[in-house]
C-alpha positions as CSV (number, residue, x, y, z in Angstrom):
1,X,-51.0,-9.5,51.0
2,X,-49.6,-9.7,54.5
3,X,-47.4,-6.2,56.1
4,X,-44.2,-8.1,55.2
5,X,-45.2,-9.0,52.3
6,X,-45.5,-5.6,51.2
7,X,-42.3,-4.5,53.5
8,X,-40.6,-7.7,51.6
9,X,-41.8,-6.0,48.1
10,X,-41.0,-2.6,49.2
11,X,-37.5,-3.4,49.9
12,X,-37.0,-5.6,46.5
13,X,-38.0,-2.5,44.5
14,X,-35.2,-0.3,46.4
15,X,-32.5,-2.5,46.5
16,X,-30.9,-1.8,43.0
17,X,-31.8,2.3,43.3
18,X,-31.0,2.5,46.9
19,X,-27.6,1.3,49.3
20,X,-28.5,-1.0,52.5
21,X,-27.3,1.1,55.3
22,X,-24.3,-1.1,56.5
23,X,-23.1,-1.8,53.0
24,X,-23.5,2.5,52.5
25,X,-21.2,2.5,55.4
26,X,-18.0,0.9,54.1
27,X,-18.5,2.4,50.9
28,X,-17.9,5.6,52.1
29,X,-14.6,4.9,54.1
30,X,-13.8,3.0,50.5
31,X,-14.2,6.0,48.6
32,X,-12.8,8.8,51.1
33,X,-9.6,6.6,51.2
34,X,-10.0,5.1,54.5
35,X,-9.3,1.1,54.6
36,X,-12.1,-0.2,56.4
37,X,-12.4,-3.5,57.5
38,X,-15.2,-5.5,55.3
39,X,-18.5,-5.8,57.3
40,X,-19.7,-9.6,57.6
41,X,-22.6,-9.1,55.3
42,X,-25.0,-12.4,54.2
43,X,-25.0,-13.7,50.4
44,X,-28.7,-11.6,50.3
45,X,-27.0,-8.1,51.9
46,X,-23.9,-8.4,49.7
47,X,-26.2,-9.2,46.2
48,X,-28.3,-5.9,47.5
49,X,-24.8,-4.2,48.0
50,X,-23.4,-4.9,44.5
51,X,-26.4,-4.7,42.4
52,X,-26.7,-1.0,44.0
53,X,-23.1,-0.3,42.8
54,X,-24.0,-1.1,39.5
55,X,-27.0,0.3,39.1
56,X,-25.3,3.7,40.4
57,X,-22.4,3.1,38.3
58,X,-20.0,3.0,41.0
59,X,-18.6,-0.7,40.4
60,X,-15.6,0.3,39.1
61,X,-15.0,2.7,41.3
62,X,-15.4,0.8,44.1
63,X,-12.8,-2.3,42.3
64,X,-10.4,0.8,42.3
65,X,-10.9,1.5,45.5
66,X,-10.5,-2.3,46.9
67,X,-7.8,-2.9,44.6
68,X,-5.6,0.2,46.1
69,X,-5.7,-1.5,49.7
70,X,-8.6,0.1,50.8
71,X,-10.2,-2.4,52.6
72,X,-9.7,-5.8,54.3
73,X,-11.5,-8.9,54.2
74,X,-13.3,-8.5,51.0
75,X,-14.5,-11.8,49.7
76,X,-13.2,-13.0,46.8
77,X,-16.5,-13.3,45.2
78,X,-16.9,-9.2,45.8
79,X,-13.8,-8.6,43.9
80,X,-14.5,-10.9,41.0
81,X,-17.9,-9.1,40.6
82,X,-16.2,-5.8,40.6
83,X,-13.8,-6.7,38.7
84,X,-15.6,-8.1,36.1
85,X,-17.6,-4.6,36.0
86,X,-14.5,-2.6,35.7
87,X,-13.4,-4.4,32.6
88,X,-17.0,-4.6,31.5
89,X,-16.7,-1.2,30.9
90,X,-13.3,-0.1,30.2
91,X,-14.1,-2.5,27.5
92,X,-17.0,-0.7,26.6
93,X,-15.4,2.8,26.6
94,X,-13.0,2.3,24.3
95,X,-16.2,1.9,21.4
96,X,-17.3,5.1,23.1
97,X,-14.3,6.9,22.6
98,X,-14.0,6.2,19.0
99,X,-17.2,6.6,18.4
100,X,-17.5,10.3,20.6
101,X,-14.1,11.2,18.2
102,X,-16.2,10.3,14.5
103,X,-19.3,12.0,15.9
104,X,-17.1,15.6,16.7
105,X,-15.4,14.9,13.1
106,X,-18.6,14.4,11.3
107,X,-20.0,17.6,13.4
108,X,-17.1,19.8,12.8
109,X,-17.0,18.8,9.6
110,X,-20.7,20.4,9.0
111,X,-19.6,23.5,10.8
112,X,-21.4,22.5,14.4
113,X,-20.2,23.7,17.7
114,X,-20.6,21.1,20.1
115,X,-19.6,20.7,23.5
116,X,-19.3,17.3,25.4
117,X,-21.5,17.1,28.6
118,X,-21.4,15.0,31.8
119,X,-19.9,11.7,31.2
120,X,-18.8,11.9,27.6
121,X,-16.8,14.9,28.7
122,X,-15.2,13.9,32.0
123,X,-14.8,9.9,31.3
124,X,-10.9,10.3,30.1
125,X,-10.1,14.2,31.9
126,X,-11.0,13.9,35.6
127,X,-11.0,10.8,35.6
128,X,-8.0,8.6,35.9
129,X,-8.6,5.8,33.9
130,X,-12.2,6.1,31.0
131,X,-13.2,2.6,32.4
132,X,-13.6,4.3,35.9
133,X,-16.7,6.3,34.6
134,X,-19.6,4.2,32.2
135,X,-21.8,6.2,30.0
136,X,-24.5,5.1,28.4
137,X,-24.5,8.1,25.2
138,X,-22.7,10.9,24.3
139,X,-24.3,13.9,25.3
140,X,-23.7,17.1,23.3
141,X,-24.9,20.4,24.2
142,X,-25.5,22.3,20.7
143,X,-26.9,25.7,19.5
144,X,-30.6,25.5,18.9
145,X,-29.9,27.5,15.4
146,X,-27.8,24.5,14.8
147,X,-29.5,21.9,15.5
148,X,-30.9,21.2,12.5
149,X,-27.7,20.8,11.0
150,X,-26.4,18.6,13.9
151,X,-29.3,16.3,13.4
152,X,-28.8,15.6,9.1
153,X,-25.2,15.3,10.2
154,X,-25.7,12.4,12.9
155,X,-28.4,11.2,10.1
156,X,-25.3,10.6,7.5
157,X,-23.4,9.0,10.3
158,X,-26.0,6.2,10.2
159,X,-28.0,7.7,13.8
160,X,-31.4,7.7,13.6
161,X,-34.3,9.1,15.8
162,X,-35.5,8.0,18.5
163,X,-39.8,7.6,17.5
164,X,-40.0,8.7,21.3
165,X,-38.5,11.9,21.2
166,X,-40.0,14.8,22.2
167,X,-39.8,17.2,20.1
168,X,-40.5,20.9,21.7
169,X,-41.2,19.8,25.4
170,X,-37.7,18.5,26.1
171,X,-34.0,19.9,25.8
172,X,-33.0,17.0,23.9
173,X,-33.2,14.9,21.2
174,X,-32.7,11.0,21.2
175,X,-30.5,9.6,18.5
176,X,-29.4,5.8,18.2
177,X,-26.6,3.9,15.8
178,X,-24.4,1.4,16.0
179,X,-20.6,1.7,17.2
180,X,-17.5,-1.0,16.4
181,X,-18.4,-4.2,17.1
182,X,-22.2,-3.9,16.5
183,X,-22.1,-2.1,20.0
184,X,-25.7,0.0,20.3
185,X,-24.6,3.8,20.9
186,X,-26.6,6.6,21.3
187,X,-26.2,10.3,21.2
188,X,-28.3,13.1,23.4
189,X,-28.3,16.6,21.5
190,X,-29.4,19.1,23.8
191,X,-30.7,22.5,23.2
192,X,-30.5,23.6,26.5
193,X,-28.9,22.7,30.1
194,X,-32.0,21.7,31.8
195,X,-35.9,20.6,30.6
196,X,-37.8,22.1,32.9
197,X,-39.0,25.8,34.0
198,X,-37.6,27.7,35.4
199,X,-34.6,26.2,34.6
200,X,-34.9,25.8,31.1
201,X,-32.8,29.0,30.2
202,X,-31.2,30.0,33.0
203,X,-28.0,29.2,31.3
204,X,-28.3,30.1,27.9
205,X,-26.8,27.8,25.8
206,X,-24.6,30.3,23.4
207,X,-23.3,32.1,26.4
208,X,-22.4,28.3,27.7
209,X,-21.0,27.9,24.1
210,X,-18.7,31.0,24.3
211,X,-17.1,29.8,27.7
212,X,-16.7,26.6,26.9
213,X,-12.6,25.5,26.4
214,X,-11.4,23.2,23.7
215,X,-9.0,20.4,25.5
216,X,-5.6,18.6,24.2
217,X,-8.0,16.1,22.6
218,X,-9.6,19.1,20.5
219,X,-13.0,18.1,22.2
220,X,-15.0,21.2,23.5
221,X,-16.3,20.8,26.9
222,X,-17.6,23.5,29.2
223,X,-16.0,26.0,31.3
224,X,-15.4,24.2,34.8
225,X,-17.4,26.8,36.6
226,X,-20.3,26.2,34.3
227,X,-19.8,22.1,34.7
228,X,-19.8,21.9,38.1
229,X,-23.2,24.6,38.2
230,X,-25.0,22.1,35.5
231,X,-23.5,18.7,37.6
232,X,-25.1,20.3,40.5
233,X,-28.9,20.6,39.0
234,X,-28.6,17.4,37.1
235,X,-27.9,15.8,40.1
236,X,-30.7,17.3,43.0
237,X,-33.1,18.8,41.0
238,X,-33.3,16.9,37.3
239,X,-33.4,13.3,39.1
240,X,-34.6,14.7,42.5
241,X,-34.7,11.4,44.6
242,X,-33.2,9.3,41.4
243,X,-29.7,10.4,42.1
244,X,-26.8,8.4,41.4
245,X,-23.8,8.0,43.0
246,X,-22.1,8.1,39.7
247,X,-23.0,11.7,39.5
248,X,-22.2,12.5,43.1
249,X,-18.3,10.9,41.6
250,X,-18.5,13.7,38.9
251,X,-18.8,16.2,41.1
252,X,-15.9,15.3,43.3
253,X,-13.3,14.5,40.4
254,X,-14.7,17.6,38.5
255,X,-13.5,19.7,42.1
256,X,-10.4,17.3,42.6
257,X,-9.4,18.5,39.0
258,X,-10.1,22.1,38.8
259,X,-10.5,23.5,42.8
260,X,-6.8,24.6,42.9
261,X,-7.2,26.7,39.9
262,X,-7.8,30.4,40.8
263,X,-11.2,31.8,40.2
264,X,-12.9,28.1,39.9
265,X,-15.1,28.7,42.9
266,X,-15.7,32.4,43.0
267,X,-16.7,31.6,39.3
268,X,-19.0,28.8,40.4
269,X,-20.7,30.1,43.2
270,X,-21.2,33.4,40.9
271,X,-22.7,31.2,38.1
272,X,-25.0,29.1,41.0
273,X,-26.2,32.1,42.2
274,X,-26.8,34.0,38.9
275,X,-28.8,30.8,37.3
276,X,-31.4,29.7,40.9
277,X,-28.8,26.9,41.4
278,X,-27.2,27.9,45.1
279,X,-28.7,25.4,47.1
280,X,-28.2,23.0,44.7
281,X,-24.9,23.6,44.2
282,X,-24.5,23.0,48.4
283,X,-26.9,19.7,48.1
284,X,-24.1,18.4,45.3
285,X,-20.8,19.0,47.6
286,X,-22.5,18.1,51.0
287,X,-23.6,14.4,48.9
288,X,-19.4,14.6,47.3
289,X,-17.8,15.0,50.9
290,X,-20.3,12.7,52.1
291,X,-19.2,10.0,50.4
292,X,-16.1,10.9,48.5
293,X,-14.6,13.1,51.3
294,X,-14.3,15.9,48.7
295,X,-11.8,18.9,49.8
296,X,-13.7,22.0,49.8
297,X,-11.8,25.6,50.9
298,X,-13.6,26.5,54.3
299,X,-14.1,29.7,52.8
300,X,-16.6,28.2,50.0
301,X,-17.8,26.2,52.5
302,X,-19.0,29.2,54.9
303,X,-20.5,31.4,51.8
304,X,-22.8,27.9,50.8
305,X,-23.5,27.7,54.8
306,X,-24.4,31.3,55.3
307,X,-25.9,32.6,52.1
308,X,-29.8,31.5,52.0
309,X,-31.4,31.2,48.3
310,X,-33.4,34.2,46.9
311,X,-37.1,33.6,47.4
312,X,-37.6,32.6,43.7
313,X,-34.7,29.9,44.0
314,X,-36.4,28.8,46.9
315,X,-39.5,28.2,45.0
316,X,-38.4,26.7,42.1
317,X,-36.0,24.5,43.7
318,X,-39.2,22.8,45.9
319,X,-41.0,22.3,42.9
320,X,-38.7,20.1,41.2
321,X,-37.5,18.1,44.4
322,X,-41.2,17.9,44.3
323,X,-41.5,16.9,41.1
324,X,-43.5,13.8,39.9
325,X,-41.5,10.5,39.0
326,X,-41.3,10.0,34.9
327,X,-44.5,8.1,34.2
328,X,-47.1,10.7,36.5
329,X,-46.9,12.9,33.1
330,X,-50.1,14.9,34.3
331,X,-48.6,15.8,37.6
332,X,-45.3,16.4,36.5
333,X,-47.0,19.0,34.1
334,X,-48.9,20.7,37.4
335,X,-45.0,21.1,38.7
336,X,-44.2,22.4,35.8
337,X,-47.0,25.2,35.3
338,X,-46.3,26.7,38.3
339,X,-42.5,27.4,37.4
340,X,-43.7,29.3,33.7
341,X,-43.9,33.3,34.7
342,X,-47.2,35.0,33.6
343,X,-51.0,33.7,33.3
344,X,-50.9,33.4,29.0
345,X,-47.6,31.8,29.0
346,X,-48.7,29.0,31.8
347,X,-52.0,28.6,29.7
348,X,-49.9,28.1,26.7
349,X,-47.7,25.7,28.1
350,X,-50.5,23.3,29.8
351,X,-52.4,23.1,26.4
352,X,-49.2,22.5,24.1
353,X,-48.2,19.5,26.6
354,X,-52.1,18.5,26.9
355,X,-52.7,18.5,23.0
356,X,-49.1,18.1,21.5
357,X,-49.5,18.4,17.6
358,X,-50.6,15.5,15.5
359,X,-47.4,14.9,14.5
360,X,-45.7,14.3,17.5
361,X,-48.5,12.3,18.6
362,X,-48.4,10.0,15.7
363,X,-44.8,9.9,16.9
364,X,-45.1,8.9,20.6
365,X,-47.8,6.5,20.1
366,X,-47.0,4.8,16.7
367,X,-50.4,6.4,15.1
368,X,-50.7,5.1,11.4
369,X,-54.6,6.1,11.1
370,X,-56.5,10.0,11.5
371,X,-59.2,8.1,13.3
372,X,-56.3,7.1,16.3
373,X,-55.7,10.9,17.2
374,X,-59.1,11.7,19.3
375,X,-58.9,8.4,21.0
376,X,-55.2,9.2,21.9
377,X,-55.7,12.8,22.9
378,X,-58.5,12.0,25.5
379,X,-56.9,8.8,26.6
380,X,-54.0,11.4,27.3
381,X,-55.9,14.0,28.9
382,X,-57.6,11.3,30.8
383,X,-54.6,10.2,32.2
384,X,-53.1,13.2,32.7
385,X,-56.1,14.3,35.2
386,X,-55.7,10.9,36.7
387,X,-52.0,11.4,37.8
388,X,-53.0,14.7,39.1
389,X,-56.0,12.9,41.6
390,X,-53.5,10.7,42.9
391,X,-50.8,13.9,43.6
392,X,-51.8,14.1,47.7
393,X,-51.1,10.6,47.6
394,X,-47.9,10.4,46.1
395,X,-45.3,8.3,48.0
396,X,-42.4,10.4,49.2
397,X,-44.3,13.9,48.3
398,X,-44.6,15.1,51.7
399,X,-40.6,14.2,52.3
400,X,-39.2,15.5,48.8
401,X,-37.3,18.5,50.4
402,X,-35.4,16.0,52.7
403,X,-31.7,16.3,51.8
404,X,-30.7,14.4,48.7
405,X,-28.1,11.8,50.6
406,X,-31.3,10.5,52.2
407,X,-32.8,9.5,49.1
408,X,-29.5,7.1,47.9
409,X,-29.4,5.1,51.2
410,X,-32.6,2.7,52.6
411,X,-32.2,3.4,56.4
412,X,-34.4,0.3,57.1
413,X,-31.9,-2.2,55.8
């Protein structure tokens, strides 16, 4: 294979996860409410353009934005395509809607406390219209000593779960049904705010639970100050170099919504600080004004600017920007290690993700025989050792700590 071959392959990969520079450009001005003349971009550039709006879920968003004057000289062709998104999934919204409502029903009906999370709880509050914001489940943040109640009661709604849940090691659990129309729906229960140490109970999830304020639609959601902490890590360091644009749009209607009201970001930057999630919390505004031109009080602004993270921040917040890609499961695990306190814990950790019990095994690999196990344990120990040997090599390892707006735009296009 020839150098531009692979530069030709290399940029195939990131043009659906990562905006060509001159197409970033105008989407900026677009979304900061500038009217920006359209760039003269070729049928490839503008494919590259609009398949990285929809895989960041920004389509219809950016139809808004067009549609509102925002621009001139957009080809008809652009607008059609955005326009067929935004209806796409307005149209898909409304089944989430209902079917968000009969899940809290059947929930409260079984005594649960659950509180919407990310876009099942901002799709119709911050945002002015539900088909401006696609989801893809309804994500429920739930007391782990109700969980198992939460789970029979999705169970009688028809859900059923996911075979490749898992189980202990993650802070949620994978259910799938069917909404109206025969539409596929899911539902995400999670235990806790964030899967992986140190984070993992930072923000304990009955303390979240006790905050969290019940809206004119009855739905629980979390305190702002808590949402715009948890939108922060989700964004730069949960998908560290996966974010999506989407999420960077949550943050700045979440702040568009709630930064008039008094003690929203004294109450954030308290809750960033107290949980390891100060830089992160600056990483998540600097991507909003970026490309949103988010309003932030210069006050906040100089407190994020002048206050450097405590050591331990510091720390974890380079190991998960460091963090291996889904897939590099053994690596990922080496990341994770090093963020569990104390020598017997870390030990007990590594082996409990190393040798995860038969059960779940049987589970993730779709075991039917006792025989399977051994082979499957060292095949998974095997690969686990294999991802770590290929660590130094990792692409994009040596550059993870780079700020997060470098990672959604491909400066070479």
């Amino acid at each position: 294979m020839t150098l531009s071959q692979r530069q030709g392959d290399r940029r195939r990969q990131s043009d659906v996860t990562r905006f060509p520079q001159r197409g970033a450009g105008v989407l900026r001005e677009l979304f900061s409410g500038r009217a920006p003349a359209w760039p003269d971009l070729t049928l490839a550039e503008s494919e590259e353009l609009l398949a990285a709006l929809e895989y960041h879920g920004a389509a219809p968003l950016a139809h808004e934005a067009v549609c509102r004057g925002g621009a001139s000289g957009v080809p008809p062709e652009v607008i059609d395509r955005l326009h067929r998104a935004h209806l796409s999934t307005a149209a898909e919204n409304q089944v989430w809607l209902a079917e968000r409502g009969a899940v809290l029903d059947a929930l409260h009906g079984a005594g649960v406390t659950a509180a919407l999370l990310k876009g099942a709880a901002l799709m119709d509050t911050v945002y002015s219209s539900p088909g401006l914001r696609p989801i893809s489940d309804i994500d429920l943040l739930v007391s782990p000593a109700q969980q198992a109640t939460t789970l029979a009661a999705l169970k009688e709604r028809g859900y059923e779960r996911a075979v490749t849940d898992a189980g202990p090691f993650e802070h949620h659990v994978l259910l799938h049904g069917t909404g109206a129309g025969g539409m596929p729906v899911a539902v995400e229960v999670h235990r806790r705010l964030f899967a992986s140490p140190p984070y993992d109970a930072v923000l304990p999830t009955d303390d979240l639970l006790a905050r969290a304020e019940r809206g004119e639609d009855g739905a629980l959601r979390l305190a702002p100050a808590d949402a715009l902490a948890h939108l922060a890590g989700h964004l730069v360091l949960q998908h560290a170099r996966g974010e999506r644009l989407v999420w960077v749009a949550d943050v700045d209607r979440l702040v568009r919504r709630h930064g008039h009201e008094q003690d929203f970001w004294s109450g954030a930057i308290e809750v960033a600080r107290s949980s390891m999630l100060l830089r992160s919390l600056g990483d998540a505004l600097v991507l909003a004004t970026l490309w949103f031109a988010t309003p932030l009080p210069d006050d906040v602004a100089a407190v994020l600017d002048a206050e450097p993270p405590m050591p331990a921040e510091a720390a974890a917040y380079a190991r998960m920007r460091r963090r291996a890609p889904v897939g590099a499961e053994g690596d990922r695990l080496l990341s994770d290690v090093q963020g569990v306190s104390g020598l017997a814990a870390k030990l007990r950790f590594a082996a409990l993700h190393l040798a995860p019990p038969p059960r779940t095994m049987r589970e993730w690999y779709g075991l039917d025989r006792s025989w399977q196990l051994p082979v499957y344990y060292a095949r998974r120990a095997l690969r686990g050792l294999a991802h770590i040997a290929r660590r130094p090599f990792r692409a994009g390892s040596s550059g993870a700590l780079e700020s997060p707006e470098l990672w959604m735009i491909d400066h070479d296009a």
